[in-house]
Each structure stands twice: as C-alpha cells, then as structure tokens.
KOLNU-592535 format. One record per residue: z, y, x of N, C-alpha, C, O, CB in turn. Coordinates in steps of 0.1 Angstrom, whole numbers, plus 5000, padded with zeros to 4 digits. Last residue first. Glycine has a CB too. Example, Ala and Ser with C-alpha at 12.3 -4.5 7.8 and 13.67 -1.06 7.14 Angstrom:
2
507149785128507149895137507950005129508050115134505749945141/507849435132507849555123507849675132508549675142509049555113/
//
This chain:
374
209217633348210417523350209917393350210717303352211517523338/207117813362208617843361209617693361210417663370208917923345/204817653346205017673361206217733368206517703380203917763365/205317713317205317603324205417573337206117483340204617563322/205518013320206917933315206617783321207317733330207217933294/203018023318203418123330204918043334205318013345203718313325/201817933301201017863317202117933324202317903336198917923324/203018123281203117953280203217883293204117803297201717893274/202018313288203018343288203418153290204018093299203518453276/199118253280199518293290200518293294200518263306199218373291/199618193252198818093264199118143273199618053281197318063265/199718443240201118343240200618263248201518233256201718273226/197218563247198618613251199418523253199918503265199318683242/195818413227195518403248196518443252197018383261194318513258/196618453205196718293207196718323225197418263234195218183199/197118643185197318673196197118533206197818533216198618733195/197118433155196918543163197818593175199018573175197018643155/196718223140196818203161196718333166196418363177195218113171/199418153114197318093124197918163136199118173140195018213117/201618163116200718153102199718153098199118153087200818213097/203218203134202418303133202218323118202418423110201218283142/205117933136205518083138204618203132205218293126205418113154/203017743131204217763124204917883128205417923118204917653126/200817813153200617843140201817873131201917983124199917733135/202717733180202317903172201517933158201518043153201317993181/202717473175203617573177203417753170203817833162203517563192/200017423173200717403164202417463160203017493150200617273165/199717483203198317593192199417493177198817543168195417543197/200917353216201417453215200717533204201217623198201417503226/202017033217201217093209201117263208201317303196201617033198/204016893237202316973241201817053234201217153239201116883242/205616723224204016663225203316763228202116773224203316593213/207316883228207616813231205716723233205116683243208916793221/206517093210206717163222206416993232205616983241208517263222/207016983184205117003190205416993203204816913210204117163187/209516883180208916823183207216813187206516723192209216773176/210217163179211017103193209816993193209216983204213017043193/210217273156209117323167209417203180208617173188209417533174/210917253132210817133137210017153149209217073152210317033128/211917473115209917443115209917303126208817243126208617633126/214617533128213917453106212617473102212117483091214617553089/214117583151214817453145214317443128213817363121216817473146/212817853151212417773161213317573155212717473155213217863179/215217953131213417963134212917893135212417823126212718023142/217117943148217417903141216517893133216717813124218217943140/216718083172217217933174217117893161217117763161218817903180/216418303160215618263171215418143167214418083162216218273185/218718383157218418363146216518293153215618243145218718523135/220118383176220518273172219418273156219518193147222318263171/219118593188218618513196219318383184218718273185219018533213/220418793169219018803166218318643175217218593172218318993173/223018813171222818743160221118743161220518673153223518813145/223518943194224018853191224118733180224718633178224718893193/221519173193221419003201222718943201222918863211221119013219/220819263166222119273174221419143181220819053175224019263167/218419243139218319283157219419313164219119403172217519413161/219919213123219119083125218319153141217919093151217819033109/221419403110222219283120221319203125221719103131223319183113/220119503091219719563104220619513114220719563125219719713105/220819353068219719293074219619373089219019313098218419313064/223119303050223219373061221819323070222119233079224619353067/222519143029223119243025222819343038222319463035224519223022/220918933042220018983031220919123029220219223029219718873015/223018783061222018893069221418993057221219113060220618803076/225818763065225218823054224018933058224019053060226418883044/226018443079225518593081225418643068225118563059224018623090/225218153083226818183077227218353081228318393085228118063086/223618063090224018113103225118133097226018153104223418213111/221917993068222417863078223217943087223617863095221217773087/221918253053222918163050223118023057224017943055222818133037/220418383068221818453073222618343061223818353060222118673070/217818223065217918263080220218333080221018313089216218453085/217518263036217618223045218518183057219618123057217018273045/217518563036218618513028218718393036219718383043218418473010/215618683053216718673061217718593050218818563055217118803067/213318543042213818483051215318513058215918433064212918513059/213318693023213918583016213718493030214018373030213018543000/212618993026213918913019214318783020215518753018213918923006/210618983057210918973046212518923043213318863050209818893041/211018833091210418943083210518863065210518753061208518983090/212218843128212318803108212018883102212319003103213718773100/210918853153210418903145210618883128209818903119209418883149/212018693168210918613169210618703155210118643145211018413170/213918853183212418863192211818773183210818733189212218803209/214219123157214618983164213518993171212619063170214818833156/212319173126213419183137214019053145214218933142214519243129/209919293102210119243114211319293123211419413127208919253121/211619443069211019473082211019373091212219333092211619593087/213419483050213319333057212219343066211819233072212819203045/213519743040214419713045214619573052215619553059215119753038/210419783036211219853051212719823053213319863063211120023050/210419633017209319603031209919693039209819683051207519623030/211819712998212519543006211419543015211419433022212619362995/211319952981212119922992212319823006212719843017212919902985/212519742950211519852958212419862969213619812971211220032949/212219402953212819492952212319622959211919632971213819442955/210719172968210919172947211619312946211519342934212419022939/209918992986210319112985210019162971209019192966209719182996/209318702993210518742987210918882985212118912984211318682993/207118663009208218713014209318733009210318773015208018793017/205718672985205718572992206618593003206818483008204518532996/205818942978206718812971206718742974207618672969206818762961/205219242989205019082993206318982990207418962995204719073011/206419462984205919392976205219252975204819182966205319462973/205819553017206219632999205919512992204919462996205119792991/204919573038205119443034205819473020206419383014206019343045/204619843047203019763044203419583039202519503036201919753062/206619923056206419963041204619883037203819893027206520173040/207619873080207519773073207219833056207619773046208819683077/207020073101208120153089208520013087209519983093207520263071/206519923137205920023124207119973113207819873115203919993117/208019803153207519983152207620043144208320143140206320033154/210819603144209619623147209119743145209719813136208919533142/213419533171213019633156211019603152210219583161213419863161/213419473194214219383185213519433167213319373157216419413187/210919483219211119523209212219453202212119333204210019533203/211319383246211419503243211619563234212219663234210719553245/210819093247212419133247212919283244214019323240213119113261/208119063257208919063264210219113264210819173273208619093271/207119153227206419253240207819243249208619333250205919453234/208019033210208819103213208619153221209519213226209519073212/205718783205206618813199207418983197207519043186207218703205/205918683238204618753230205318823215205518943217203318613224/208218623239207518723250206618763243206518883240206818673264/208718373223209518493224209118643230209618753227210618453230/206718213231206618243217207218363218206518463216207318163206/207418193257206318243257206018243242204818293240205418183267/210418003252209818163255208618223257208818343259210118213265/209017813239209917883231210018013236209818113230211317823230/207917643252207217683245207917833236207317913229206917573240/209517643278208517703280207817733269207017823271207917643286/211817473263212217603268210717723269210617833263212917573283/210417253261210817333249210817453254209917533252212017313242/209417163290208317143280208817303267208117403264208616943272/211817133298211017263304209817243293209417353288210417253323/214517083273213517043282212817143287213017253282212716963277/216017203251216817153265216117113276216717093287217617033263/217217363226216017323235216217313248216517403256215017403234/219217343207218517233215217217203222216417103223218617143207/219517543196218317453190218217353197217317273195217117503190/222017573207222317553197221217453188221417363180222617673192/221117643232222217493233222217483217222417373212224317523241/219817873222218617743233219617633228219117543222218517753256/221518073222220718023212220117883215220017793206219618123210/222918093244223618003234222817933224222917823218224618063227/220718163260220918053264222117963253222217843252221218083277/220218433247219418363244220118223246220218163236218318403251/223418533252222518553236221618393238221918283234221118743235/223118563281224218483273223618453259223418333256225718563271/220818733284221118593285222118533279221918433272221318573297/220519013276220718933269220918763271221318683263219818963264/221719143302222319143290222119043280223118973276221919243286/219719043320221718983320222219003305222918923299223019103331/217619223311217619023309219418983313219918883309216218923325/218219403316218019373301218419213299219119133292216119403295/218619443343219619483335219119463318219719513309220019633339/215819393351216919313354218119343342218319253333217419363369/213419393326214119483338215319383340215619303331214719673333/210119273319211619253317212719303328212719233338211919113315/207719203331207919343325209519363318209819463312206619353312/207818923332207719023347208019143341208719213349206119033356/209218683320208918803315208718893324209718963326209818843306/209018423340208118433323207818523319206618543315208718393310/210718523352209118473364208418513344207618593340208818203375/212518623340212018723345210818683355210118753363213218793352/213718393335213618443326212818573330212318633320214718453322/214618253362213618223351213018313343211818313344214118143343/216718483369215318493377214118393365213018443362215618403397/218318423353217518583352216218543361215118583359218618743361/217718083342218718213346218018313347216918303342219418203359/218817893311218017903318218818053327219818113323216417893309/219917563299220217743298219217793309218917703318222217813302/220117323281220117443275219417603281218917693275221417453272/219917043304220517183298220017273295219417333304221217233303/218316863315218316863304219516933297220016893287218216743302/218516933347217716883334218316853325219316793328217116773335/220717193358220417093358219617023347220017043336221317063361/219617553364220517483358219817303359218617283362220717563341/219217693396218817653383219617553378220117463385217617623382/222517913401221317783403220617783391220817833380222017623405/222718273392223018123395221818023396220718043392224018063384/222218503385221918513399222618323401222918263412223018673408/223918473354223518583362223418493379224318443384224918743361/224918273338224018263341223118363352222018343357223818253331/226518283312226718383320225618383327225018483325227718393327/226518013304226618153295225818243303224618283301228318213292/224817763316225217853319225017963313223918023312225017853328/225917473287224617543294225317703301226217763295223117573279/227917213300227317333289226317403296225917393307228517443283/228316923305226817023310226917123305225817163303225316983307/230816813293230616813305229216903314229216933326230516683306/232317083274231216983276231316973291231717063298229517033270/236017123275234517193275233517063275233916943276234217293290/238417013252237617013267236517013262235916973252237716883278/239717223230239117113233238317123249237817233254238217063220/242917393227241817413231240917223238241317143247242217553242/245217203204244817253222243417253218242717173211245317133239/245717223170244917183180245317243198245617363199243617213175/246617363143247417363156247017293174247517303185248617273150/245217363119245717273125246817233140247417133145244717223125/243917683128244517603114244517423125243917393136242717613094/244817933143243817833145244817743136246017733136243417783161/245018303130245618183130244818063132244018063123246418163120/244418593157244318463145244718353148244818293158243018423141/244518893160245618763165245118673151245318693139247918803166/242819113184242819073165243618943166243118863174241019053156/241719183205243219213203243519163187244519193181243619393206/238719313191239119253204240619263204240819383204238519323218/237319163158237619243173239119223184240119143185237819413167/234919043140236119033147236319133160235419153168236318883152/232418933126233719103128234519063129235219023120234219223117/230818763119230218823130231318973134231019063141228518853126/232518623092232518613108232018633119232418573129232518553111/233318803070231718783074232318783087232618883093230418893070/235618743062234818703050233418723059232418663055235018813035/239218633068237918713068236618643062236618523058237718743082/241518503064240718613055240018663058239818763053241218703051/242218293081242218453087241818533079241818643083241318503099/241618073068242818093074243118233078244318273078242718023084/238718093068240018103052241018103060241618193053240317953039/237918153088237718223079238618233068239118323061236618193076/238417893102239017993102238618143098239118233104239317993111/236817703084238217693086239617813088240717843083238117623097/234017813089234917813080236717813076237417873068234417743076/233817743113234017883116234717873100235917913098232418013120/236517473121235017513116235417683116236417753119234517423097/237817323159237717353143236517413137235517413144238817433139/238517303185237917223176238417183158238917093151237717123185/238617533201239817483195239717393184240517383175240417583191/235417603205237117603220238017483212238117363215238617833223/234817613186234517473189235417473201236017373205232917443191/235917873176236217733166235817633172236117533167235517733151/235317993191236617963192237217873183238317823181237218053192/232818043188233117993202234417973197234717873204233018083215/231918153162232118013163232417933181232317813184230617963157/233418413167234018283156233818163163234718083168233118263139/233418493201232618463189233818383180234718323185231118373192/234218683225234918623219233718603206233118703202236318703217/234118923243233118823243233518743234232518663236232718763254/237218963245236219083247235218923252235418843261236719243263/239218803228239318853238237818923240237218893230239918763247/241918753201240718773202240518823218241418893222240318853191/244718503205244618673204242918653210242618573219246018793217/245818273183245218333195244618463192244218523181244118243201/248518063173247918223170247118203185247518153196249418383167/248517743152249317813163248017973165247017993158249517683181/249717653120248817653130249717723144250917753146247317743124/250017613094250517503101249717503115249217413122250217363091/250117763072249017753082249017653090247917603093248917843090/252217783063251317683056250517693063249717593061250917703043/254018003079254417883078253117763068253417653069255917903071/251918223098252518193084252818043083251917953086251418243073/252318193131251718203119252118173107252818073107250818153119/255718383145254618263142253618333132253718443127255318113135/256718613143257018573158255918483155255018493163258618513165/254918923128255818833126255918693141254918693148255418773110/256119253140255119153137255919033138257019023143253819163148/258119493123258119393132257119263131257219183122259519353132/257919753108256519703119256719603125255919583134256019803131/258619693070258819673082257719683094256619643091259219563082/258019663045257119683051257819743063257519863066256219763045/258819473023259719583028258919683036259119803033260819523038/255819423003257319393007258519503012258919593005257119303019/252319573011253819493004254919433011254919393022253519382997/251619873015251919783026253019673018254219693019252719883041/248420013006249720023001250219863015249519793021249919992977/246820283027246920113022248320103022249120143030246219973035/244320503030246020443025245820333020245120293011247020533014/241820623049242120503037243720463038244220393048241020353041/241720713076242020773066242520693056243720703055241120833061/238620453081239420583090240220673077239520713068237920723100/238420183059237820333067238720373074239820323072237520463058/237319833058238519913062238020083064237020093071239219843078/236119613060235619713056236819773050237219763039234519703048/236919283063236419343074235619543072234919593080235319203080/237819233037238719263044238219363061238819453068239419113046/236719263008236219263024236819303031236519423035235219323027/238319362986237719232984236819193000236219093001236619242967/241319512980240319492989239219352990239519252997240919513000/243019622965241919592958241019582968239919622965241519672947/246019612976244519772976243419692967242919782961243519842998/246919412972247719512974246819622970247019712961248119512988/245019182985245419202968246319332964246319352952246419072963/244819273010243819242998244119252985243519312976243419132998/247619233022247019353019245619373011245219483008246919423030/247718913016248919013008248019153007247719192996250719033019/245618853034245418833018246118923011245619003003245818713013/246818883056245818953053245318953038244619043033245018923062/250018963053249318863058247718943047247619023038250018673055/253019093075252519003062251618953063251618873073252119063050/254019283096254919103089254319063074254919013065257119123083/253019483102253819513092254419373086255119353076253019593081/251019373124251919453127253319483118254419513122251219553130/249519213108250519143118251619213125252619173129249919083129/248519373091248819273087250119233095251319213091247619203087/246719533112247619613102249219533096250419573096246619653088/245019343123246319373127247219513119248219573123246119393142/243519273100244319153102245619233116246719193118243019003107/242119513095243519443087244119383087245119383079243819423080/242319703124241819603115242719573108243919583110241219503121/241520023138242319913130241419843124240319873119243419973120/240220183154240220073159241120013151241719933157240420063172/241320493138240320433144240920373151241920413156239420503150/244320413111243320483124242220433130242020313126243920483136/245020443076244220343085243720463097243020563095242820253075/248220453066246520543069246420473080247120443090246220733073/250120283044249720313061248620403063247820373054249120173068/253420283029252220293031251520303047252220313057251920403024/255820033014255220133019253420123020252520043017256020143033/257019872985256119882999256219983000256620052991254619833001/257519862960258419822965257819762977257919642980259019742958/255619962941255219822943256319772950256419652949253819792950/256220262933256820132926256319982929256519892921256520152912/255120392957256220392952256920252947257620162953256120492942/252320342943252520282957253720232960254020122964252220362967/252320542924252120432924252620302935253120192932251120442922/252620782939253820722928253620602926254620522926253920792913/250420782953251520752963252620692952253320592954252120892973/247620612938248720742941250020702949250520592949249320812927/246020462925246320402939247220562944247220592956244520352950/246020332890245620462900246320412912247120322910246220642894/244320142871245520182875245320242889244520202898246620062875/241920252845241920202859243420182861244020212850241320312870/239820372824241020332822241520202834241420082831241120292806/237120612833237620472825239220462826239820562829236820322832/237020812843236520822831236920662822236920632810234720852833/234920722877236020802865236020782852234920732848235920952864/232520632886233920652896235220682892236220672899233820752904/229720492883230720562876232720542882233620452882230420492859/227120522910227920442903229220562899229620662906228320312913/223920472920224920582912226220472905226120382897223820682898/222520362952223020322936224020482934224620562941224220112936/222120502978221420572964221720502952221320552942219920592963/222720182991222420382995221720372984221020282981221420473011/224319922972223119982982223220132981223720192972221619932976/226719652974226419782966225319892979225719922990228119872960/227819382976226719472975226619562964226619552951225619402974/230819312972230619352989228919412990228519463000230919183002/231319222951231719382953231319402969231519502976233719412951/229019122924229119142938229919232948229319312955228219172939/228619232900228919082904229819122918231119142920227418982907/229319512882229019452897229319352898230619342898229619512908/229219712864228719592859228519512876227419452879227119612847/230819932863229519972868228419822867227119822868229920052885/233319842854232819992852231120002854230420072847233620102864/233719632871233419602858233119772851232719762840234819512850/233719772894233219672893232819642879231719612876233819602899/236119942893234719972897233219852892232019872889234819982914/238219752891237619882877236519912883235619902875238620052874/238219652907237919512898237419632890236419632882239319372892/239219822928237319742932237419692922236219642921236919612946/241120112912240619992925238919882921238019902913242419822925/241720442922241120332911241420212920241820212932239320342906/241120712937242220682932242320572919242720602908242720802929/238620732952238920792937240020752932239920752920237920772927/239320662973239020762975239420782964240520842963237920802980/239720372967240920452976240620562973241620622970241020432991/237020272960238220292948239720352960240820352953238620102938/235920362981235220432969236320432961236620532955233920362963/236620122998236420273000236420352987237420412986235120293009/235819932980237019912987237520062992238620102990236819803000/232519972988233419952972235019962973235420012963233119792965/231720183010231920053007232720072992233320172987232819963019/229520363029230520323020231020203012230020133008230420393014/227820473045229020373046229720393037230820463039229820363058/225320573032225420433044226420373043226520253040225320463060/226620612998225720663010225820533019226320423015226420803018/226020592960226420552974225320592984224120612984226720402976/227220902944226120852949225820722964225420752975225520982950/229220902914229520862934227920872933227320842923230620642942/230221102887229421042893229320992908229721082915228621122890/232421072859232221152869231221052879231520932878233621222876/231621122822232521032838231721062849230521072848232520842839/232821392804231721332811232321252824233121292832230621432815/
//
C-alpha cells in the first residue's frame, strides 16, 4: 500500500520530495499536479510506492557534488554563491521547482566540485554586474534603481515570486547598467516629520496622514507610510483632489489602517461565484484584506497577476503592507477612480469601490476631513 503525506501549512512540494527521498516531477505526476508550487493544507498526496530516483546520500555520491543542510536564514541564491554555481544548477540538482521554498534541515545535493569559494563575477552570459540586497530593498526598486524589469531579474536570479528576497542575497543586474538617476520629484519614501511635499507629488506625511486619520497612532502611520506613498506614485495619485479621495476611501475601509484582515471568518462569502469563489473553503480563504479590503478568488487572481504576486496561491500576503497598499493602488487604478476624484465625483468613487454607498456619511466625512488637509 502507497504510503500517505497529508499537506500541512508549510510544506511545500520541494520539501515533501527531500523528506521522502523522491523528487517534485515523481510527486507530481504520482499525484497528477500541474502545478508544483500549488498544493493546499489537507490535499492527500501519494509519497511512495511508485518508481522515483531516490535523493540518498549514495545517490548524491554519484552526481559528482557534494552536500549541504540547509540553516536558518539560507537562501538558495546564497547557498548558490557561496558553493560557485548558480541558482538554476541547484534547481535542477534537488528537483526544486521554487527556488524561494527552501526548509531548515533539507540536503541539497551541491553540483560540480562543490567548493565554498563564491564566484568573483556573475555568471559569464549574464553579462551583468552583482548587487547585494539591503534591508528595505524591493524587486521592483531595484529594477527601476538599475533600469531594468522585475522580470528581467527574475530570470536572471531564478527567482520565481519577487516579493522574497532577502537581505545579503547577491543578484545579478542583467545588462550591466549604473544605477539610473532618481526622479527629479520622487515622492517622500520615508516621509517621517518632513515638509509637505511639493504639488503634484505622490507622497503625503505623518502629520497628513494623521489630520485624515486622528485614531491612527504615530508609530502605525511611519510604519506604513513608505507602503502607502509608493502605492500613491504608482496610481498616480498626485493631486489633493486624488489623494483626498483615496484616503478617506482607505479610512473608512480599514477603520483608519486598523484593520488589514477583515474580523469576521469570511465564510459568509462561501460560494459567491461572482467573486469567483468556486472552491470549498474560498470565502474564508479570499476573505476581505488590505485597507481597501480584497475580497474573493478572483480578485486576488486578479489583483496578484498585475502586481506579478501569487496572491490566489498565497492570499494572506494581501494584508503585508507591503503588498496590501500596492494592491490599494492597484484597485484604485483599474476602476479609473483618478478620473471621478479629479471631477469631484466622490459618491461615483465609492460606488466603484463599494458597489452602492454603504457607509456613504463616514467616507464624506473622512473626504471634508482629507480635503481641508491638502
């Protein structure tokens, strides 16, 4: 009888065939998986019993590599750089099809000689030059620093969902570019205790942000500023007209930034196919999140394929503020809100958000409050 896995939270397919001594293409076609990076808590999947090539040290032996056990804070792109290879080489090595889903423990066969001397350049076809990740660091900030695509360096770095990257992680920038000169206005990231920003920029500051949201603690609103104000440069909301409509959407919305999650289970959106919820389950796992509250499957498919997120697989990413204000931005842009805000229209504004006017005096309030702010 073939032996049984029950998946849990973390586990991954990449995981599963290390543990059971197999790899991801036998799991996969064992268990009929398109997909190796979806697999859900409580699928049952067959772990044994088939005819696999086994991941044993004898095995490992004969690839003419060594091995590694993965420690807490490794990645594979510096596993990679540390042993002189490259992040693909250890993909195809282990059967890793998500490079960014690595475990604690997990032996990873190491091809070649496997040496620890990291190598002095980027791989010669890269034709690039290396930067080392630094603490605040986004994909797409360092793809427009170094004017290139997040795509670009996704295939260049093997990585597969560009919201994982970590800090000390050395990637290759494809073409070799100098860092591009900043905008002449960018909007203030940081933003803590500074001027107000000049017309027709993006960004707004704590004290703004805290005339609109009075029930917003200092230490929430630093935190999230950077979040919101990239979100803002990205929708382009640049005017006091937008800005004003956009946060008193967000205030009402998120009881002022308080909530990212929404309270209740979401088991009252079960089955709403107009939501795209087709799957048992999909009202509490597409639940309202974010301040502007994404709700249902088929917004976050959506919503995490313009942002280039695998929000539908990983949906409880849709409340990180780092992905929840861009998903904001990203709401607020493919309903064309900029152009009501812009003519005033606010009761059109909040229909396209709402879906009619509920709560309509609230968000009016917050509105008169944002307008007299900027």
């Amino acid at each position: 009888m073939s032996k049984i896995h029950t998946v849990s939270s973390r586990d991954t397919l990449s995981g599963l065939a290390a543990r059971y001594g197999t790899t991801v293409s036998a799991l996969q076609k064992a268990n009929g998986i398109s997909n190796p990076d979806k697999i859900y808590v409580g699928q049952k999947l067959i772990v044994d019993g088939f005819d696999a090539p086994k991941t044993s040290s004898t095995s490992r032996a004969s690839s003419g590599g060594s091995s590694y056990t993965v420690k807490s804070g490794d990645t594979l792109g510096g596993i990679a750089s540390r042993y002189g290879t490259t992040v693909s080489a250890l993909q195809k090595a282990n059967g890793i099809s998500n490079p960014n889903l690595i475990q604690v423990g997990q032996k990873l066969t190491i091809p070649g000689a496997g040496g620890t001397q990291a190598p002095s350049s980027p791989p010669p076809s890269s034709g690039g030059q290396t930067y080392t990740v630094k603490s605040g660091d986004t994909l797409s900030g360092i793809a427009s620093r170094f004017g290139t695509t997040v795509s670009a360096l996704q295939q260049a770095n093997g990585i597969s969902n560009p919201n994982l990257i970590q800090v000390g992680q050395r990637l290759t920038i494809p073409g070799g570019g100098t860092p591009s000169k900043p905008p002449s206005n960018p909007p203030p990231v940081g933003g803590v205790g500074g001027a107000k920003p000049p017309s027709g920029s993006a960004g707004v500051t704590v004290a703004q942000l805290r005339r609109v949201m009075p029930n917003l603690s200092q230490a929430k609103a630093e935190q999230y500023l950077p979040y919101l104000n990239q979100a803002m440069a990205e929708a382009n909301i640049t005017t006091p007209q937008r800005k004003a409509a956009f946060l008193a959407q967000l205030a009402h919305e998120s009881g002022e930034l308080r909530y990212m999650e929404e309270i209740a289970s979401g088991a009252a959106y079960e089955g709403r196919r107009d939501l795209g919820n087709t799957q048992p389950g999909d009202g509490v796992r597409y639940k309202g999140r974010g301040p502007i509250q994404l709700t249902g499957r088929a917004n976050y498919r959506a919503a995490g394929n313009a942002l280039g997120i695998d929000l539908e697989g990983n949906p409880t990413r849709a409340k990180d503020p780092d992905v929840a204000f861009r998903i904001a931005g990203w709401y607020w842009s493919s309903r064309n809100l900029n152009t009501y805000a812009d003519a005033g229209n606010f009761r059109e504004v909040t229909r396209r958000i709402n879906g009619g006017y509920n709560g309509m005096a609230s968000r009016e309030a917050y509105y008169r409050r944002a307008l007299d702010t900027f």
